[in-house]
Every structure is written in C-alpha cells, then in structure tokens.
C-alpha positions, -999 to +999 in steps of 0.1 A: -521+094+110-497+120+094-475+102+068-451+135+072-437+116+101-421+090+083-397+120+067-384+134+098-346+136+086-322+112+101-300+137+120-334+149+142-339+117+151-302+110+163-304+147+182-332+134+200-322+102+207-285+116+223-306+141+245-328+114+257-293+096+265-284+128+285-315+129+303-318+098+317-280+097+327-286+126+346-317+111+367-295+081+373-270+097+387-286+122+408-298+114+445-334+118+449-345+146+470-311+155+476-324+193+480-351+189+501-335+164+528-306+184+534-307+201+568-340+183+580-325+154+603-360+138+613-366+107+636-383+080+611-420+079+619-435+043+626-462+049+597-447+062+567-461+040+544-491+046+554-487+085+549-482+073+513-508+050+510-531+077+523-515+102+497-518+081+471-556+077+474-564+106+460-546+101+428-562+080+394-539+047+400-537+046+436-521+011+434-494+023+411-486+050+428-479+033+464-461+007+445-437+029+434-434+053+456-438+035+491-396+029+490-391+065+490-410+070+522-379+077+541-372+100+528-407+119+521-416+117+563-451+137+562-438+164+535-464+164+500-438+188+485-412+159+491-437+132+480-443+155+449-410+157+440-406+120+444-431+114+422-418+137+397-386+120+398-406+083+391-424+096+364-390+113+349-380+080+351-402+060+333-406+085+305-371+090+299-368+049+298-400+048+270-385+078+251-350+060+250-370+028+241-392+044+214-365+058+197-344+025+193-377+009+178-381+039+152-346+036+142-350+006+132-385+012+116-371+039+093-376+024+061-409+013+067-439+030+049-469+019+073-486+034+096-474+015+125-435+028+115-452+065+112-471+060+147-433+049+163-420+077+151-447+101+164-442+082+193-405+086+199-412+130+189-438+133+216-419+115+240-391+137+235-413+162+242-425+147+280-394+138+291-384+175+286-412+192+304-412+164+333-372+175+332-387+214+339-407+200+366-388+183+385-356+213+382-383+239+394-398+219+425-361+215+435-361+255+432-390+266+450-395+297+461-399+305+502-429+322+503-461+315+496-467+336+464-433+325+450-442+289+452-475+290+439-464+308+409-437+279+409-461+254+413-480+268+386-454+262+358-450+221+374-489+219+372-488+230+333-453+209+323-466+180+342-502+183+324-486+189+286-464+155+294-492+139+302-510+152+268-478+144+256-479+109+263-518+106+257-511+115+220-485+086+215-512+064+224-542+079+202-511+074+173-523+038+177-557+039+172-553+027+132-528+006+136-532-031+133-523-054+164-487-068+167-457-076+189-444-046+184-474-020+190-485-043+222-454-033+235-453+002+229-488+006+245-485-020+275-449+010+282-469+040+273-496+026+299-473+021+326-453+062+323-489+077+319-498+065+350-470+074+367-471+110+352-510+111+358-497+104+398-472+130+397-499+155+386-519+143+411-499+151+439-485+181+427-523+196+427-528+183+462-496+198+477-508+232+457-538+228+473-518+232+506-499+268+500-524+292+516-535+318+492 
C-alpha cells in the first residue's frame, strides 16, 4: 500500500466529497428513463419480469441483477437499451452511496498512520473516480445517437467508462489485501461487494445490447 495516500491535503478530500454530494443528489432527483419513455406509450406485457430474468442470465450475478432491476420492468418493456440504462442508473446508485460513505469514514481516519486509514483513503480516490465515469455513462446512453454507427461509437465510450469503474472499484478492494480484519474494513468490503456487482451487471448488459446494433 502507498503510504503517499495518507497525505492527500485536506481541501482534495472535501472537493471530492462535495462532488460526490452533487452527484448523488442529481440521481435522486432525476426520473429514471425519463428519455427513453417519452413518446413510447406501450400496453404492459404480461411477462416483463421474465424478460429481465432472461436478460439478466447472461450477466456474472444473475440474482443480483433481477433483484434489483425486476421493479424497473415497467418501464424497460422488451427494450435492452432501456434495461441498459436502468442498470446504469442502479449501479450509479450504489457507487455514488459507497463513494459518499468512503469519504465520511476517511474523514474521520485522517490522523491515522496505518494501512487500513491509507487503504480508506485510496478507497474514497478511486471511488471518486467510478462514480464519475458511471456519471459519463449513464449521460451518453441518454444521448444516443439514431443510427447505427452513431450509437455504436456511443456505446463504445459506455463499454470503456463502465469497464474503468469497474477497475475502479476492483482496486479499492485489492487496497485491502494487507490490511488486518476489523469492523471497519468488513464493512467497506461487504459495500464494495455489493456496487461491483451491480457495475459488473451494468457492463454486462451494455455488451449485450451492443451486441444487437447491426454492424
């Protein structure tokens, strides 16, 4: 672990910590799928959920993602770029709730010189750094393109935000590796656990709606 960490000046981490504020009031207060429904008035299929379930079977936590994603299937019908999206917004979610978390436990940790108090605060920087690609993800699928070129080049830019989140989040997680057990890391890990799986889904069903736009 790289004890430079622990110096990160004060004022960074309070920038980061207001724009993790910013971010997840904007999720809360913004209706899901709000540009993609518009226009679209559909009669409700009888098996919804089960579109979802079947979606969410090609992805690494299959549980995980029907959980949460199943109450959304409203409003996804039998659309993956809707479902993507959805899942996008999920995993927005849950990272912006960690990175907001994190960064309340380092502030506290800040005069601590272990490794666990440098692994927070790694933590809490990488975060950061999801939640703000996830945020670029989830503006450009609301922005996609109308033909098929422009959206695969769209989709393109979501495949490689979503992926660096998701390395993003992986290296809060290796941060641990040296650090002994305690409340506080179990904690950490058992959130970290739950917003890589729902970013890992979200990646997941961005690739298989890509995997739909003919070439």
């Amino acid at each position: 672990m790289k004890q430079h960490s622990l110096k990160q000046p004060k004022q960074n981490m309070e920038v980061q910590l207001k724009s993790t504020i910013v971010f997840f009031l904007t999720i809360s207060t913004t209706t899901l799928l709000s540009s993609t429904t518009t226009g679209h008035p559909f009669a409700p299929p009888s098996n919804e959920p089960d579109y979802i379930r079947t979606s969410c079977s090609t992805t690494r936590y299959p549980e995980t993602c029907f959980s949460t994603l199943s109450k959304y299937s409203g409003a996804v019908k039998h659309d993956p770029s809707r479902l993507a999206m959805a899942a996008i917004h999920v995993a927005l979610t849950n990272a912006t709730r960690m990175a907001f978390y994190v960064s309340k436990v380092s502030r506290h940790k800040d005069s601590d010189n272990t490794t666990e108090s440098a692994a927070i605060h790694d933590c809490s920087s990488v975060f950061g750094d999801a939640v703000d690609e996830i945020y670029k993800s989830h503006k450009e699928m609301k922005q996609l393109g109308w033909t098929g070129e422009s959206v695969r080049f769209q989709l393109g830019n979501v495949q490689t935000w979503m992926s660096a989140a998701l390395t993003n989040e992986d290296t809060c997680t290796d941060g641990f590796e040296d650090v002994a057990a305690s409340g506080v890391k179990t904690k950490v890990l058992d959130r970290v656990v739950a917003a890589k799986e729902v970013t890992s889904n979200a990646l997941a069903l961005v690739n298989s709606y890509a995997d739909t736009i003919p070439v």
